[in-house]
N, C-alpha and C positions, 0 to 999 in steps of 0.2 A: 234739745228740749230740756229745760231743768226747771226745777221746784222755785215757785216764789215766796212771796211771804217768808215769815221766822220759822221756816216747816224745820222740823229735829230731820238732817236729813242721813247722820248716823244710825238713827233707830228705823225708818220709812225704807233706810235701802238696807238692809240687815236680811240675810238670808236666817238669820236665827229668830227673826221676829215673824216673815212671813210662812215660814216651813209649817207649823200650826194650825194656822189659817187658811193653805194651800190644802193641807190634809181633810180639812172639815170641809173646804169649799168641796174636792174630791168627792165626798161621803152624802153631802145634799144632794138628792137630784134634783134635775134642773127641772121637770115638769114642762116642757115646752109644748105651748100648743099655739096652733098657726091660726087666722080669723083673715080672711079676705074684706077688704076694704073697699068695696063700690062707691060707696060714696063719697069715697077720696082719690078715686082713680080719676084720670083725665086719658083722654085719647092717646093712646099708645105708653101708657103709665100705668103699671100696677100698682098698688098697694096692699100690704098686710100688716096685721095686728101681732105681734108678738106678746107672748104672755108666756113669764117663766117664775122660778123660784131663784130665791137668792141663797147665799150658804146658809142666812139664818131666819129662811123661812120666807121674808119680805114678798112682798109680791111686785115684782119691775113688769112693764111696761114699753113695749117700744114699736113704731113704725118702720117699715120699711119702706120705702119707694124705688122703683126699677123700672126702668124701661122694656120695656115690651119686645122691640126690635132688638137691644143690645146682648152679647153673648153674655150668659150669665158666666161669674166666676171671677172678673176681672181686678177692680177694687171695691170695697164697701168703705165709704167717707163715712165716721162712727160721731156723732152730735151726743150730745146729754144738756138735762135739764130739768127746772123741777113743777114744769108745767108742759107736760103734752101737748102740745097743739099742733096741727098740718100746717099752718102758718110757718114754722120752724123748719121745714122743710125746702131746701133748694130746687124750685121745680125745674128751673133751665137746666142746670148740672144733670137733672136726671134727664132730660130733654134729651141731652147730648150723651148720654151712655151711661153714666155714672151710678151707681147705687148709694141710695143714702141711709143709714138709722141711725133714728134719732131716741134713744130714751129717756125716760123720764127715773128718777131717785125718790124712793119712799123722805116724806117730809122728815127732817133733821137726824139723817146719814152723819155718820162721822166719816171722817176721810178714809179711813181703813179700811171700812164697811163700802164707798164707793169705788173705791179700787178693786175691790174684789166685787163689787158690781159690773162693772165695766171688764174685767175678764170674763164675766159669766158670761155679759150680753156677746163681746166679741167671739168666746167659745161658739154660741148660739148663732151668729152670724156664720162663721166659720164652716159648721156642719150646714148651715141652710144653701150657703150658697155653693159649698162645694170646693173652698179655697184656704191655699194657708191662711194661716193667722197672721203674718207676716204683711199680707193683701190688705188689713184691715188699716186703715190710716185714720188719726184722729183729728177734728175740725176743732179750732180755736174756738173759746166763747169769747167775741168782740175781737181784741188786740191780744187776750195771752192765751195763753194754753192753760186747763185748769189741772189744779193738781194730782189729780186724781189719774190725768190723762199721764202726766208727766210722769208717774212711780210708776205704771203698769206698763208703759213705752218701756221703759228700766226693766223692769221684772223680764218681760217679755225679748230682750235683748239679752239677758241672763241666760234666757232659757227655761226660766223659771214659767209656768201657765201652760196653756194650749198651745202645741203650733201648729198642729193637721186638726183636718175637721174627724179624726179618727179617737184623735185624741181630745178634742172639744166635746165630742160627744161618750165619752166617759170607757172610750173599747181601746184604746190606745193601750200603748206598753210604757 
């Protein structure tokens, strides 16, 4: 998975640039609260609302879908976008076992800011569902991967972020 575009990819993968922003993201809490989604649910599909904070404040956004029948814990397929909708959602995949979230980005994110968005949400998945961080796999928008998915794959291969839901949820060592 790598960065497209003309991204500075000396400075993006810099452990000097993110150690900062790692810190503060740390210092935020996350505020998470859960909201059941009936009217997004279909027969043997739950659905919830996620609502959290971001490190700077922001307020993200995001759906879950899971199957009802399926053991939880397995993988979570992570989406982003800057329109919420159920539509966005893979209903067969969840059909078939799969867990999906999909969140949404405060309007004009800079790429930094969604990078450490998407650690947040993955953190938040992480402790809901009960699974490393590692479990959390990210879905392509269209034909690429976007980049935000791409630095935080990175980070998170570093070791740099959450990787237990222990540590997602801010009791880790």
């Amino acid at each position: 998975m790598g960065l497209s575009g003309d991204v500075s990819r000396n400075l993006l993968l810099d452990p000097g640039f993110w150690r900062p922003r790692f810190e503060r993201l740390e210092k935020e809490p996350r505020q998470l609260a859960i909201f059941p989604r009936p009217d997004l649910c279909r027969p043997g599909i739950e659905v919830l609302e996620l609502r959290l904070r971001a490190h700077d404040g922001a307020r993200l956004t995001a759906l879950i879908a899971r199957s009802a029948f399926a053991r939880q814990g397995d993988v979570v397929h992570l989406g982003a976008t800057t329109d919420l909708q159920p539509d966005g959602i893979d209903w067969s995949s969840v059909e078939q076992g799969a867990t999906q979230l999909l969140f949404s980005y405060p309007p004009q994110r800079r790429l930094e800011d969604r990078v450490l968005d998407v650690l947040r949400v993955v953190g938040a998945a992480c402790s809901l569902e009960g699974i490393d961080c590692s479990r959390v796999k990210f879905l392509p928008a269209g034909s690429c991967v976007q980049d935000e998915f791409a630095i935080a794959d990175f980070l998170r291969q570093q070791g740099w972020g959450p990787a237990t839901p222990e540590e997602a949820c801010g009791t880790g060592s």
